[in-house]
N, C-alpha and C positions, 0 to 999 in steps of 0.2 A: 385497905380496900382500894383497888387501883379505878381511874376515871372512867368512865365508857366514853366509847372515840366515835366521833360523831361519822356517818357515812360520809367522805369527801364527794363522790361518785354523785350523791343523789344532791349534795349543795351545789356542786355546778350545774347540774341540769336541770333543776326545778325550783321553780319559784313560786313562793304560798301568793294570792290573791288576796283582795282587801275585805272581797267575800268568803274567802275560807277555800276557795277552790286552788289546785296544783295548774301553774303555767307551765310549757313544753315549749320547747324549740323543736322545729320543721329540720329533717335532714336533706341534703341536696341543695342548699341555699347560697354557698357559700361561694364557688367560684365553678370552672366553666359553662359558662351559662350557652355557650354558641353551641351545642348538642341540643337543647333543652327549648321547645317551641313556649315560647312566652303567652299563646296564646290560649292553648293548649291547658297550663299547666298552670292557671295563675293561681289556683288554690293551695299549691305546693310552694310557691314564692311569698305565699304570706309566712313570715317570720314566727311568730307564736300561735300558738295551738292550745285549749285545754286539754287537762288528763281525761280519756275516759272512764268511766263507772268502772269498768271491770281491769283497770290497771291502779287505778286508785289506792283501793285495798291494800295492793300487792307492794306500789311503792310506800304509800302510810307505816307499814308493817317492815319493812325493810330498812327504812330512814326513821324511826319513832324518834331517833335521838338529836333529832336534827333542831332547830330553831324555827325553822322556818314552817314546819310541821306542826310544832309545838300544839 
């Protein structure tokens, strides 16, 4: 019987919480920031994010084999 292979995809992008909830990274964060008004925009500059309710599910169900899920 061969192993099941864990989602690589969903282990770099999400990290289990100490409550039980999925962390997210924010996309646009990373570099040209001189387009991008800082002032504007500071809630997209915050770095992590939780998962919401209705995406939840869908990564839970996709990654079940993950650790981080577990």
């Amino acid at each position: 019987m061969p192993k099941t292979k864990k989602h690589r995809a969903s282990a770099k992008r999400f990290k289990r919480t100490g409550s039980g909830g999925l962390k997210r990274f924010r996309a646009y964060t990373s570099h040209r920031f001189h387009g991008k008004k800082l002032r504007n925009n500071v809630v997209i500059f915050v770095k992590a994010s939780m998962v919401h309710s209705g995406d939840y599910k869908r990564i839970k169900s996709n990654a079940y084999s993950l650790e981080i899920i577990a």
